[in-house]
N, C-alpha and C positions, 0 to 999 in steps of 0.2 A: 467862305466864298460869298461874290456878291454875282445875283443873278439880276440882270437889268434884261429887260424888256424894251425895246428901241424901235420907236415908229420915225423914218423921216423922208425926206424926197429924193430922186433918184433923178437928174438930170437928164442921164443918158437913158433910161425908160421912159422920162417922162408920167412917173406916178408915183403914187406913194409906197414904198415898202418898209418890212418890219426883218428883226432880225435879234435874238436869243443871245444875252452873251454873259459866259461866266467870268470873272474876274478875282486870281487871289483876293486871300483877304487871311493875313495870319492872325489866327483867333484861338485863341489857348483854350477858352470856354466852352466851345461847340463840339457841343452833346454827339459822340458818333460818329466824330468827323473829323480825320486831322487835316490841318490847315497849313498853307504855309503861303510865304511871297517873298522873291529875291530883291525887293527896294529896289529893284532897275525895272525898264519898262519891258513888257512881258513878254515870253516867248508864248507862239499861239497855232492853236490847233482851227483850222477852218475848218469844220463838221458839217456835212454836204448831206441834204436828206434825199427822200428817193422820190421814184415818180406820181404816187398816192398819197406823199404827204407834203410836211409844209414845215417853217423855222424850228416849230414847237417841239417835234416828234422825236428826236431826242431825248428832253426834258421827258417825255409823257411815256416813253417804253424802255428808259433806261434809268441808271443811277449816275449819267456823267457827270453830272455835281461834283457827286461823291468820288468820283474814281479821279477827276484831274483833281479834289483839292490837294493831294499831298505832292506833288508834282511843283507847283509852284507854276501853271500853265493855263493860259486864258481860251477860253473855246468859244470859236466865235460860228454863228448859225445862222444863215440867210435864208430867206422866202425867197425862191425862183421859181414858184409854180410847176408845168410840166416843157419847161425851156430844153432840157440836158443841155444846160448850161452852155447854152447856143447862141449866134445871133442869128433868130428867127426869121425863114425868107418870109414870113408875114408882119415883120418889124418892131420888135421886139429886142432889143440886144442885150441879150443875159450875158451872152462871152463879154463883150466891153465891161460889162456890168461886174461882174465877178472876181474879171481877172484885172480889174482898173479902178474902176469907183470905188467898187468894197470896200477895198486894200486904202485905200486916201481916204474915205468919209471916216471906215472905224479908228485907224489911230490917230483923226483929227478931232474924233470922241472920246478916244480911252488912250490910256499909255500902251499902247501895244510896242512892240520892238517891230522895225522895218527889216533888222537884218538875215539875212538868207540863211542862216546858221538855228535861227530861234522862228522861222515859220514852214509849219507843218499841214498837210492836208488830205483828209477823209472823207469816206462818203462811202453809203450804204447803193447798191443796184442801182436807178440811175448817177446815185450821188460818189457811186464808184467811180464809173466813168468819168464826172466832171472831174474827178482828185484827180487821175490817170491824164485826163486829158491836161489838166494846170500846172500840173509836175512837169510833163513829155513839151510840152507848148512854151511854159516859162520856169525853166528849170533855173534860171538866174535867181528865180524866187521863193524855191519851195527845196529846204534840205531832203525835203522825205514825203511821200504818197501813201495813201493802204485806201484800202479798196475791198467792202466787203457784199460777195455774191454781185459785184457790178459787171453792170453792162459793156464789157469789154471789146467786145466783137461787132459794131456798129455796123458793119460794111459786110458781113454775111444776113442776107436773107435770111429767117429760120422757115422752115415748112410750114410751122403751126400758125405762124403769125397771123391772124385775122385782117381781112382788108379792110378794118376801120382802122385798125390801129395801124396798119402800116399808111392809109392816108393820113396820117396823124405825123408819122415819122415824115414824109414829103411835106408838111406843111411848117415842120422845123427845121430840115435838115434841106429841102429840097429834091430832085430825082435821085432817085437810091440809086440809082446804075452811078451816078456818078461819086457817093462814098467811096470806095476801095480808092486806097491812094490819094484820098483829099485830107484837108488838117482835121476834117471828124472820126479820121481813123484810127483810132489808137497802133493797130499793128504797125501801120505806116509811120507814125510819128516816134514807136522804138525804133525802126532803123533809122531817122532822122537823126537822133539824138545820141544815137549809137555811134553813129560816122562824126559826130561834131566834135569839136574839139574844146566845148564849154564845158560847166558842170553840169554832171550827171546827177539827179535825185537818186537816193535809195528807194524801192518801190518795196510795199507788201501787199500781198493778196490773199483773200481765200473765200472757200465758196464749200458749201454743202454739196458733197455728190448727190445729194436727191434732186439739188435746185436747179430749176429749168434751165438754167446760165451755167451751168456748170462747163457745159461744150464749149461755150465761151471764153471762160476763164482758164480751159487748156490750150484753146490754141493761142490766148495772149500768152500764157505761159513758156510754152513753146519757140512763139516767135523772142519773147526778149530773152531766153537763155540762148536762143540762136545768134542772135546777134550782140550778145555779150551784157546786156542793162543786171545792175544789181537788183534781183529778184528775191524775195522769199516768198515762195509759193505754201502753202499749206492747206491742206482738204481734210474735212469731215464728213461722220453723216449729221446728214442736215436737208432741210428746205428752206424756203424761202422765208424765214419766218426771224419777229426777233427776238425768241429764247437765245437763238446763236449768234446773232447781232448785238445780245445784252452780253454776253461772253466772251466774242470776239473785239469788241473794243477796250476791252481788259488788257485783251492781248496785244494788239495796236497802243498801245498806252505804252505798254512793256518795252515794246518795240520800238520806239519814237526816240532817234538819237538826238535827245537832250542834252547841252551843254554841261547844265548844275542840278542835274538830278539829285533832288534830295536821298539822304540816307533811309535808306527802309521804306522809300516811294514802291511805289507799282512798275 
């Protein structure tokens, strides 16, 4: 595998950002590690970090080097700060950004594949939400979502939440009263997607019963087996933490319907 580190400019931000990205690399040699690449241009995982960290954290608390190389699957990892992958009412546009520039800057850098069959998307607690949100929002463009311990439930209030951080949430999202039923709503955008008559993504989820999201992650669950979206739900014990973040992308790995999944891949 080749790991490229990638600084470059962002038009629709208007500043500079960086972004992690693995790329096959079939290498018979490497010590550890099986390797592979299908000679066409790559199917790819967009790997969505959360709201405390940043492109790197991936690379720095997991082995997904190691777990995409036998896959034959490029994982691409973006810096969007504490956006949830929004366009910020203080100006800011992560959503253009993510769901637009991304996608057109990296495969005008790397051979990534465009087509909707070979692009997949993940993401940890915030970065769940963003995959949720990219999958539900442009399902044209994402075979498949997973979502792990994310932020599914945007548009309930929690009790505990602190009034810094929920000024925090109005200064990306706008007035909270008016989420339920806006496009930052996840529950809202499975029955969108539910009643269309486009493609539907396969969605995974799961979340630690101990983690604070956990209420979250039942009543997204709930709303899209009610309204019919291909779900796989699954819960542990767990918190918020990533021992089960390094475990659970194993499992999303597993789960990721790949076209030409290698023999005796993950």
């Amino acid at each position: 595998m080749a790991l490229i580190h990638c600084d470059f400019f962002s038009d629709v931000l208007g500043l500079s950002c960086a972004m992690d990205v693995i790329l096959p690399q079939a290498a018979a040699g490497q010590i550890g590690m099986a390797s592979a690449a299908s000679g066409r241009r790559h199917p790819t995982l967009w790997l969505l970090h959360g709201l405390s960290d940043d492109h790197t954290i991936w690379q720095r608390r997991t082995s997904i080097e190691r777990y995409a190389a036998p896959l034959s699957l490029a994982v691409v990892m973006p810096a969007v700060g504490r956006s949830f992958y929004t366009d910020t009412t203080f100006g800011y546009r992560y959503w253009t950004f993510v769901s637009q520039e991304l996608p057109a800057l990296a495969r005008s850098f790397f051979p990534l594949s465009a087509a909707r069959d070979d692009n997949f998307v993940a993401g940890l607690s915030m970065g769940g939400y963003g995959a949720f949100r990219l999958a539900l929002r442009c399902p044209q463009q994402y075979a498949a979502a997973a979502s792990l311990s994310g932020a599914l439930d945007m548009a309930t209030r929690p009790d505990e939440t602190d009034d810094a951080f929920l000024a925090e949430l109005e200064r990306v999202f706008g007035p909270l009263a008016d989420l339920p039923g806006s496009d930052h709503d996840l529950l809202h955008l499975a029955e969108v997607v539910a009643r269309s008559r486009g493609p539907r993504p396969a969605l995974y989820a799961w979340c630690g019963t101990e983690d604070f999201l956990y209420g979250q992650n039942l009543r997204f669950r709930d709303r899209a087996r009610a309204v019919g979206l291909d779900l796989t739900f699954e819960e542990g014990p767990g918190t918020h933490e990533w021992g089960y973040w390094d475990r659970q992308i194993q499992r999303v790995l597993e789960w990721l319907p790949l076209k030409d999944r290698p023999a005796g891949g993950a």
